[in-house]
N, CA, C and O atoms as CSV, one atom per row, in Angstrom:
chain,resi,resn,atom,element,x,y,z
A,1,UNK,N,N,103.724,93.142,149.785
A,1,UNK,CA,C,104.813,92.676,150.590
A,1,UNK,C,C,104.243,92.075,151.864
A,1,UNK,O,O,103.533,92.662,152.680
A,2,UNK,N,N,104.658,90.825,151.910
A,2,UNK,CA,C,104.107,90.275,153.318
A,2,UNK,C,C,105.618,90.288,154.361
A,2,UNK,O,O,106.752,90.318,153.883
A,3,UNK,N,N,105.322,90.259,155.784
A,3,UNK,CA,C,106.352,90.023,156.897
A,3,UNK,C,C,105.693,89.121,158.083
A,3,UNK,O,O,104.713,89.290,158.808
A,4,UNK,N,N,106.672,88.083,157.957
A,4,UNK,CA,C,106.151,87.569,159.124
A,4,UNK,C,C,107.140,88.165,160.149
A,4,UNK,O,O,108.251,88.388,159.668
A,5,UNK,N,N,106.982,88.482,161.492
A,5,UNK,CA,C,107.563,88.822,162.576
A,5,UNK,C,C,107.280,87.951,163.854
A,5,UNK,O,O,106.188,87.404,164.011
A,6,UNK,N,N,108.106,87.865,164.583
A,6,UNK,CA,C,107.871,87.295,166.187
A,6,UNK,C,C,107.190,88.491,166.444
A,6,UNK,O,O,107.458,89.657,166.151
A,7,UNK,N,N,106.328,88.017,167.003
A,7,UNK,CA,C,105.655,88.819,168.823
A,7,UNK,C,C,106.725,89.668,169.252
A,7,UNK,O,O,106.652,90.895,169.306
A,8,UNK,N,N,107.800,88.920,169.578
A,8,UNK,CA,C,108.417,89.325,170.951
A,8,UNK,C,C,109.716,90.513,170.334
A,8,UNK,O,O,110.351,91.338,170.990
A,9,UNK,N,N,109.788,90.182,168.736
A,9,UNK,CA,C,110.597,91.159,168.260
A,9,UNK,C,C,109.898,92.589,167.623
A,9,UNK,O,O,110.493,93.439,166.961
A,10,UNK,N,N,108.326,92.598,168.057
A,10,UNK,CA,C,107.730,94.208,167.845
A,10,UNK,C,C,107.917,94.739,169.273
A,10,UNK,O,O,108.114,95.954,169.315
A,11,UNK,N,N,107.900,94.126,170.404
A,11,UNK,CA,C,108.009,95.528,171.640
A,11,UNK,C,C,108.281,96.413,171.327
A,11,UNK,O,O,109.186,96.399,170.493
A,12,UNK,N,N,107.755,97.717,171.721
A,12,UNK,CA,C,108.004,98.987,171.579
A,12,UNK,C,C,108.287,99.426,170.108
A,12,UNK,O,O,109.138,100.282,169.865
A,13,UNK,N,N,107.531,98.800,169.105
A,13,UNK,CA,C,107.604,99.425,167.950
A,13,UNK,C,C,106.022,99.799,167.790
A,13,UNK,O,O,104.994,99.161,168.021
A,14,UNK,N,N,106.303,101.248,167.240
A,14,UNK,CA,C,104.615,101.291,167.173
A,14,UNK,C,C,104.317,101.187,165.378
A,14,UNK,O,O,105.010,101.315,164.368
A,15,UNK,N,N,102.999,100.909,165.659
A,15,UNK,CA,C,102.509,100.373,164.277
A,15,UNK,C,C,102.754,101.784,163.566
A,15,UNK,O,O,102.855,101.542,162.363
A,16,UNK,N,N,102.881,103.049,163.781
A,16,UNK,CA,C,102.549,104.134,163.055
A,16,UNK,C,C,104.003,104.031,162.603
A,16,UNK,O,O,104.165,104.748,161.615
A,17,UNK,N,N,105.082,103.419,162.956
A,17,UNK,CA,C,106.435,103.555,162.152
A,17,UNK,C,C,106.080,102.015,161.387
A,17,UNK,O,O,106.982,101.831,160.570
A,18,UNK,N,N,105.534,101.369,161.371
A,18,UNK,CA,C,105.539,100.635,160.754
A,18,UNK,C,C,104.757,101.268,159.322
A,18,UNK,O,O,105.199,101.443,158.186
A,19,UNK,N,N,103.663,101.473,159.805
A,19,UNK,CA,C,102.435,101.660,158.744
A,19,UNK,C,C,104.049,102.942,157.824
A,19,UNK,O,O,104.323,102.449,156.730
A,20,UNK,N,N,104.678,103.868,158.029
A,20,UNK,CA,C,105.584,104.735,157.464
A,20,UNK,C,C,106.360,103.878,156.627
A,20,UNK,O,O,106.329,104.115,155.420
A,21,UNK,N,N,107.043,102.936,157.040
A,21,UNK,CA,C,107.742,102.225,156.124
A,21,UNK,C,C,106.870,101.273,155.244
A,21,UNK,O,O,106.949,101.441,154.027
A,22,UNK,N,N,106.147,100.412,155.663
A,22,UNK,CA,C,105.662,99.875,154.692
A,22,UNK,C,C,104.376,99.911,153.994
A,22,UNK,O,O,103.953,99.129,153.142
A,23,UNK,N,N,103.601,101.369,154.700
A,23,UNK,CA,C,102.596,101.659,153.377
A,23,UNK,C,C,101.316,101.158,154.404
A,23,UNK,O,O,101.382,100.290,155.275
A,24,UNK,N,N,100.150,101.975,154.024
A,24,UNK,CA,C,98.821,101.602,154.966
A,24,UNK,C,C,98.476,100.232,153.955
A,24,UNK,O,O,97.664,99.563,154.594
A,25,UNK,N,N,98.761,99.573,152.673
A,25,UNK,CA,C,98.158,98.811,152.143
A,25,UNK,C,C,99.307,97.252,152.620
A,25,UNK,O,O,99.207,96.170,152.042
A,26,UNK,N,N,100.006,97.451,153.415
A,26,UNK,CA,C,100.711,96.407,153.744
A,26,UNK,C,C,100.479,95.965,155.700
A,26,UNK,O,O,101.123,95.270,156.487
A,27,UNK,N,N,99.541,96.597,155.781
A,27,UNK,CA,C,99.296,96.014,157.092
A,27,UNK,C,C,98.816,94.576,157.619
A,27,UNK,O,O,98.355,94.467,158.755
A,28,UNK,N,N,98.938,93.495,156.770
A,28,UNK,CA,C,98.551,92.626,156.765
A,28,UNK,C,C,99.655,91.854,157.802
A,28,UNK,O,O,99.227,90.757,158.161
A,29,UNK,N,N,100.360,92.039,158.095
A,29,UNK,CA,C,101.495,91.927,158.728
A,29,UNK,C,C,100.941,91.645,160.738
A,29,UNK,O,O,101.259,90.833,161.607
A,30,UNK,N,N,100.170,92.627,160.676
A,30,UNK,CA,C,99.248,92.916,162.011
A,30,UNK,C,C,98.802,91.699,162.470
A,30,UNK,O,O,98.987,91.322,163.627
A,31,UNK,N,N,97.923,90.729,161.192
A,31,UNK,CA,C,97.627,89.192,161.334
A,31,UNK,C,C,98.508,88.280,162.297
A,31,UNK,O,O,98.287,87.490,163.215
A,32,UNK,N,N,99.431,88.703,161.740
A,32,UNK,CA,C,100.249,87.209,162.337
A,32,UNK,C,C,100.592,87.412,164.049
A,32,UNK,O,O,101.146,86.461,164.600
A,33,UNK,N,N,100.378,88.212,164.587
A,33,UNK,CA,C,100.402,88.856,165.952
A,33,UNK,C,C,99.686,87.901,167.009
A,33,UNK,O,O,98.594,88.039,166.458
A,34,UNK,N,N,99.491,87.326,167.724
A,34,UNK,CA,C,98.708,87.197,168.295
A,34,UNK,C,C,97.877,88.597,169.210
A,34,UNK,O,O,98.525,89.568,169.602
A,35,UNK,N,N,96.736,88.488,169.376
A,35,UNK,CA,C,96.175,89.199,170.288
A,35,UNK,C,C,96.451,89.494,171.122
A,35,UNK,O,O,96.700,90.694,171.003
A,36,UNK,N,N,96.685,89.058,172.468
A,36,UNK,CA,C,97.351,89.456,173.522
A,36,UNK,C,C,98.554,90.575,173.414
A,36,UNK,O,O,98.764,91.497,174.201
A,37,UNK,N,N,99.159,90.298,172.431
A,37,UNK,CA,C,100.576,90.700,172.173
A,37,UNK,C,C,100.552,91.918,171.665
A,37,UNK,O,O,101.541,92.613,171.897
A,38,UNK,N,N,99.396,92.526,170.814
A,38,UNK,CA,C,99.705,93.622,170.274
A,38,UNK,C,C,99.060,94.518,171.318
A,38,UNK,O,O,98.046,94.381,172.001
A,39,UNK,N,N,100.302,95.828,171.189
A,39,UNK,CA,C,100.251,97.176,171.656
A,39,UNK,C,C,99.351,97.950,170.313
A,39,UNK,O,O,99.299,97.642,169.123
A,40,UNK,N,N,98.693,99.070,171.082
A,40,UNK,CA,C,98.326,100.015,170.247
A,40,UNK,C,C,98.747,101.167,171.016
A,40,UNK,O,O,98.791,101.238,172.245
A,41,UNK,N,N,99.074,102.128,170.115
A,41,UNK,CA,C,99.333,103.348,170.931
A,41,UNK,C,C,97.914,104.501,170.596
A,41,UNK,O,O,96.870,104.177,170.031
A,42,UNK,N,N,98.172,105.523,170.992
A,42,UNK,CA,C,97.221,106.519,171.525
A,42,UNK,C,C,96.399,106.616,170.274
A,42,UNK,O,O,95.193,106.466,170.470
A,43,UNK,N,N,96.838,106.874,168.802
A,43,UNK,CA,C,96.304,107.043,167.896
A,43,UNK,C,C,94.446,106.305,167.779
A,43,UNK,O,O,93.280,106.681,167.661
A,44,UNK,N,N,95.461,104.778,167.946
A,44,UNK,CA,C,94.728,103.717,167.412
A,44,UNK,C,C,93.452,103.769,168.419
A,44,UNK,O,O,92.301,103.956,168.024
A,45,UNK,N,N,93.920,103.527,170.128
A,45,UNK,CA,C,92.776,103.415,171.403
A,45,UNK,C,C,91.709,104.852,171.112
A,45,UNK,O,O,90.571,104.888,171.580
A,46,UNK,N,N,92.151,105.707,170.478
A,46,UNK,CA,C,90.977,107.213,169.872
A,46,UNK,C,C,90.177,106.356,169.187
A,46,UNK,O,O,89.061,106.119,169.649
A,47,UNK,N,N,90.512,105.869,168.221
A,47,UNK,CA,C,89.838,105.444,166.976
A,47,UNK,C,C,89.096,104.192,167.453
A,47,UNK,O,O,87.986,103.911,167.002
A,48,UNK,N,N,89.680,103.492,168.309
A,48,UNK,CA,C,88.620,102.074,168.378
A,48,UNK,C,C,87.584,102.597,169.468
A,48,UNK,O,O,86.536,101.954,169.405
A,49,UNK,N,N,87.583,103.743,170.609
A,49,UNK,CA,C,87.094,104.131,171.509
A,49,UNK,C,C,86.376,105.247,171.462
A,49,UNK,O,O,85.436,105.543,172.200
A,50,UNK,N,N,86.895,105.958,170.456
A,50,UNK,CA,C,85.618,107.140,169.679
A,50,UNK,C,C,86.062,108.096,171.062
A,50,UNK,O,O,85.562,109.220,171.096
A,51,UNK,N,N,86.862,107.747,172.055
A,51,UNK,CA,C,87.308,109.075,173.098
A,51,UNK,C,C,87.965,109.633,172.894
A,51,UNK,O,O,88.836,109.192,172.143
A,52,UNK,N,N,88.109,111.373,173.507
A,52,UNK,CA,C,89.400,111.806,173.064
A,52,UNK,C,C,90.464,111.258,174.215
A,52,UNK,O,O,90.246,110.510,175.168
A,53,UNK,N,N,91.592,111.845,173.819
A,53,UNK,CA,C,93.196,111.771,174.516
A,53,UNK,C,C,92.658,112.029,176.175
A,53,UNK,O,O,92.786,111.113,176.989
A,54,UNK,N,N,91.994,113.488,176.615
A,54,UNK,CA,C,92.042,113.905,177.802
A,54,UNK,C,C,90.845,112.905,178.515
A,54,UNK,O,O,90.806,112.769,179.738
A,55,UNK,N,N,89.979,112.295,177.700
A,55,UNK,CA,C,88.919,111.523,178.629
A,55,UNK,C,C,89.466,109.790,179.201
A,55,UNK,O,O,89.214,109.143,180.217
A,56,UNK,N,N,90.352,109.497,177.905
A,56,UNK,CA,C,91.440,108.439,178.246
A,56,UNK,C,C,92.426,108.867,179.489
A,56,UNK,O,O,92.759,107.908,180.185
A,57,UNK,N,N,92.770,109.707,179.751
A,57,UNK,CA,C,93.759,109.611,181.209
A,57,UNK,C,C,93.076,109.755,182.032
A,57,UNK,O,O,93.241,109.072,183.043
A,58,UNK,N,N,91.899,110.803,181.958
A,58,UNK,CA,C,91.353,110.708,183.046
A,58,UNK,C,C,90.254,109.777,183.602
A,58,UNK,O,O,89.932,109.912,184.782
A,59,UNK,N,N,89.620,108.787,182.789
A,59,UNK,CA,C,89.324,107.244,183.053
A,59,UNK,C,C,90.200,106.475,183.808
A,59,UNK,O,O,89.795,105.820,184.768
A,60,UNK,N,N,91.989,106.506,183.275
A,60,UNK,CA,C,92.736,105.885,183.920
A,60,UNK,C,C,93.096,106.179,185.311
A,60,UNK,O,O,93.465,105.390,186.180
A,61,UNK,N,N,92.880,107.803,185.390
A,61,UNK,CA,C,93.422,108.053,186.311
A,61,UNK,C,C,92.182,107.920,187.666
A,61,UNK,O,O,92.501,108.004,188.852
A,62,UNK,N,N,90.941,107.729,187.242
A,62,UNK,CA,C,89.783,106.682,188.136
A,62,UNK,C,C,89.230,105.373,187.702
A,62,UNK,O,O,88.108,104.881,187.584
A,63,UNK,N,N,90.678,104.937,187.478
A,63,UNK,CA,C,90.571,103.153,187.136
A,63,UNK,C,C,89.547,103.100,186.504
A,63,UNK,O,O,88.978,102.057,186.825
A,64,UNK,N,N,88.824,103.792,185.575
A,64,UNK,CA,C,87.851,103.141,184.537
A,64,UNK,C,C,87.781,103.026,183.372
A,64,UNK,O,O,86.831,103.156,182.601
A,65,UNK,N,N,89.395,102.632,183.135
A,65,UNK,CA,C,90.086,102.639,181.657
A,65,UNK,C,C,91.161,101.607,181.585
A,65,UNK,O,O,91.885,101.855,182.549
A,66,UNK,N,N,91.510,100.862,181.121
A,66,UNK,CA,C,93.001,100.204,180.917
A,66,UNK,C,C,94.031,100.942,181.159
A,66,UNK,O,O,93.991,102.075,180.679
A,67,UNK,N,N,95.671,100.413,182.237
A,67,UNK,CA,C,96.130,101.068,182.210
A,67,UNK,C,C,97.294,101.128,181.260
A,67,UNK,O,O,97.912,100.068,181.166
A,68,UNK,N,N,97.723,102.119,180.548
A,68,UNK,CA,C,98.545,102.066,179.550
A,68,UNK,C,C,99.992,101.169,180.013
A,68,UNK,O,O,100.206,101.005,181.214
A,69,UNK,N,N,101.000,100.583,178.924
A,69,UNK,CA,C,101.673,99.788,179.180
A,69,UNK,C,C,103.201,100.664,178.751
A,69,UNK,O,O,103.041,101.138,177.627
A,70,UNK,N,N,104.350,100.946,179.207
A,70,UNK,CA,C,105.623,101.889,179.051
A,70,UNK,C,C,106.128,100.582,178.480
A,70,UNK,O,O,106.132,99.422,178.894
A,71,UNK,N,N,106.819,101.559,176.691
A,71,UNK,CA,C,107.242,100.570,175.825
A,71,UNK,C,C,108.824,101.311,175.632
A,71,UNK,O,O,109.731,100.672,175.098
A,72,UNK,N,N,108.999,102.523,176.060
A,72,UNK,CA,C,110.128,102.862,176.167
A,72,UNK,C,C,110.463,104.058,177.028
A,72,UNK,O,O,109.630,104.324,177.894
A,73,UNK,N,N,111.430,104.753,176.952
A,73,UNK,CA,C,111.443,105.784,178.134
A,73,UNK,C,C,110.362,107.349,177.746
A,73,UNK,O,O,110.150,108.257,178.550
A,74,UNK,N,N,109.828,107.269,176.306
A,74,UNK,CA,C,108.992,108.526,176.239
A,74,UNK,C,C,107.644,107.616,175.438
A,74,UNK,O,O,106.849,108.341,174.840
A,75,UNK,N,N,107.431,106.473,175.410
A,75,UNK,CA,C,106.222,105.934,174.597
A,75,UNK,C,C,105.741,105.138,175.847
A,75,UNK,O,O,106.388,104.739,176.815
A,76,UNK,N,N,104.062,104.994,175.465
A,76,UNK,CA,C,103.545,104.265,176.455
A,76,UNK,C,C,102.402,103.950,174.925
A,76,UNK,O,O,102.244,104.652,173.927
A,77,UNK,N,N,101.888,102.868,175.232
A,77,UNK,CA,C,100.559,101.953,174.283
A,77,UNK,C,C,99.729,100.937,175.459
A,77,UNK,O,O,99.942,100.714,176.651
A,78,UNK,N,N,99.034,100.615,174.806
A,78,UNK,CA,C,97.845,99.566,175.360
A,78,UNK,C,C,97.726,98.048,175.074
A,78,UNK,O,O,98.407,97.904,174.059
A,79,UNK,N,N,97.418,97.303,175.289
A,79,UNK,CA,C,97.168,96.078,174.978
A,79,UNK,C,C,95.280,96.092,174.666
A,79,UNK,O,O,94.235,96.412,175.233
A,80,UNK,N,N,95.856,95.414,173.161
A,80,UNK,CA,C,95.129,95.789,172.347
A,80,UNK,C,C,93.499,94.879,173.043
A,80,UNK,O,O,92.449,95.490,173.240
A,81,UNK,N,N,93.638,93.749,173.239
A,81,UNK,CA,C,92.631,92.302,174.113
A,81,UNK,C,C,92.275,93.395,175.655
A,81,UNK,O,O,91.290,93.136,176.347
A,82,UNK,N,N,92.971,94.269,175.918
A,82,UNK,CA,C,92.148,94.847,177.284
A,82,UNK,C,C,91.101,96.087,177.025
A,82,UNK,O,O,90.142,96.474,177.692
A,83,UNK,N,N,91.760,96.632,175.590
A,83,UNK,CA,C,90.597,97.859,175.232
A,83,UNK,C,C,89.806,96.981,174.958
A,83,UNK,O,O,88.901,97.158,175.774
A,84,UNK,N,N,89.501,96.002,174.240
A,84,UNK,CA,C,88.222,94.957,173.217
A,84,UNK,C,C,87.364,94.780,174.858
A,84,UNK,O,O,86.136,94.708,174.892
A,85,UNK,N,N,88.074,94.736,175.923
A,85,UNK,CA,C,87.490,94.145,176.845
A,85,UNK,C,C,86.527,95.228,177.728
A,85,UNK,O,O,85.435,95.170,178.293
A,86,UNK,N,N,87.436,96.114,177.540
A,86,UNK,CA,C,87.077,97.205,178.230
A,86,UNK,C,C,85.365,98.031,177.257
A,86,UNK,O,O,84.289,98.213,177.827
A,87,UNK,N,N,85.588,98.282,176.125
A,87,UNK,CA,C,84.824,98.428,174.916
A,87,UNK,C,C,83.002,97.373,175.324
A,87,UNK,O,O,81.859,97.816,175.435
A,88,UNK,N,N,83.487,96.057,175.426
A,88,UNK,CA,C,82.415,94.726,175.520
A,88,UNK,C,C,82.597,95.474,177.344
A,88,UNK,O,O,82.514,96.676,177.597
A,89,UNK,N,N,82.744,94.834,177.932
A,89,UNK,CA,C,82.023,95.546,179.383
A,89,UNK,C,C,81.154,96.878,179.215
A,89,UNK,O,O,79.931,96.836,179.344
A,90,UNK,N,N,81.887,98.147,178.901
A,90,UNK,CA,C,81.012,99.372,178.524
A,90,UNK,C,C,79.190,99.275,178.175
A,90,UNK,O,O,78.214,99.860,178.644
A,91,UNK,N,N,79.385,98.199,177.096
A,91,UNK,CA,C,78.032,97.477,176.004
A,91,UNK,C,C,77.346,96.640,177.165
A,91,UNK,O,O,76.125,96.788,177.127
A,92,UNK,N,N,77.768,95.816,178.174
A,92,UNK,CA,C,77.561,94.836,178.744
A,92,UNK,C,C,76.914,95.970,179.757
A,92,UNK,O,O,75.703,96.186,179.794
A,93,UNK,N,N,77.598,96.463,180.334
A,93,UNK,CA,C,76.724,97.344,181.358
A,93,UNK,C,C,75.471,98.214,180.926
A,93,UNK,O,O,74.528,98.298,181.714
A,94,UNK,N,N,75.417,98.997,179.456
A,94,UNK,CA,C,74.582,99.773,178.824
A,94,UNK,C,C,73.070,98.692,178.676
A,94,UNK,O,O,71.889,99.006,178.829
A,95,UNK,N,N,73.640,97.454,178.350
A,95,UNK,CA,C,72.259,96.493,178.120
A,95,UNK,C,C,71.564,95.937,179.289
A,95,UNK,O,O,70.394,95.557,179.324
A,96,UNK,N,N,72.634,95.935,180.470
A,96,UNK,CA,C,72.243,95.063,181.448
A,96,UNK,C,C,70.964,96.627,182.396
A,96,UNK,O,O,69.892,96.473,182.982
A,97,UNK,N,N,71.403,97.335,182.249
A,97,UNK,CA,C,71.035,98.905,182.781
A,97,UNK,C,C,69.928,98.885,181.991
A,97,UNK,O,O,69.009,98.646,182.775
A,98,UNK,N,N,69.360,99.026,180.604
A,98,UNK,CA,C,68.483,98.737,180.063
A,98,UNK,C,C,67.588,97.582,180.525
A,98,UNK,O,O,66.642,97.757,179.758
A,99,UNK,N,N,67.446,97.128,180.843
A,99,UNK,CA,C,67.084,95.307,181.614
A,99,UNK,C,C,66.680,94.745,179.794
A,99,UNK,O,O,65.630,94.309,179.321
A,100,UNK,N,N,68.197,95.040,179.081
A,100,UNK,CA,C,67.642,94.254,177.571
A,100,UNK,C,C,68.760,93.368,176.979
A,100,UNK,O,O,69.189,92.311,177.440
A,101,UNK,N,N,68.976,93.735,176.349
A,101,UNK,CA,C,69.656,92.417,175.292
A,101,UNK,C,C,71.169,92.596,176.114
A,101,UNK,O,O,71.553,93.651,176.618
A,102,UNK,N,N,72.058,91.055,176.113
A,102,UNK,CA,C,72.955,90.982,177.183
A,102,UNK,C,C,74.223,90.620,175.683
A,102,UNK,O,O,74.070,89.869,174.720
A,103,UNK,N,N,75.004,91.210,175.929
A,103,UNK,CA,C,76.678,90.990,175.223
A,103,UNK,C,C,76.318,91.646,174.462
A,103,UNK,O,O,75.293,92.315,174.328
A,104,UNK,N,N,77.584,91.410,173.630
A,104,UNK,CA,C,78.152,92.171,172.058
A,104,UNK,C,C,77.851,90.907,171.346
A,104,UNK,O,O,78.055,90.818,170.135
């Protein structure tokens, strides 16, 4: 099953009700998103960041984390292009500190 969707008609839907209704093998759907646009919520920023939950707030809470984005009155997610960014800086500083190989 494919879906195309607007951008602007996922706000505040998180992918984990999505992935519920239509199955982890239908995520193809994610594609048509632009980057900027997609939220991830807490699940996903664990998994691409290998941190737990408590080292994520408290990064944020000394600005050395993205700050999460309020998608409704009890959900908050991320923009997905500021973790990638945040992730490539991390690497960028580890190599430059090394005096060795520079980017991702």
């Amino acid at each position: 099953m494919q879906i195309f969707l607007h951008p602007v008609s996922f706000t505040g839907i998180s992918w984990n009700n999505i992935r519920n209704k239509l199955g982890d093998n239908d995520l193809t759907v994610q594609k048509y998103i632009p980057e900027a646009d997609r939220l991830m919520r807490m699940p996903d920023v664990i998994n691409m960041t290998g941190l737990p939950r408590s080292t994520i707030y408290l990064k944020i809470k000394n600005n050395e984390f993205p700050q999460q984005v309020q998608i409704s009155s009890r959900s908050v997610a991320w923009i997905e292009s500021e973790i990638k960014s945040w992730i490539s800086n991390s690497v960028n500083k580890r190599n430059l500190a090394k005096g060795g190989r520079h980017g991702v």
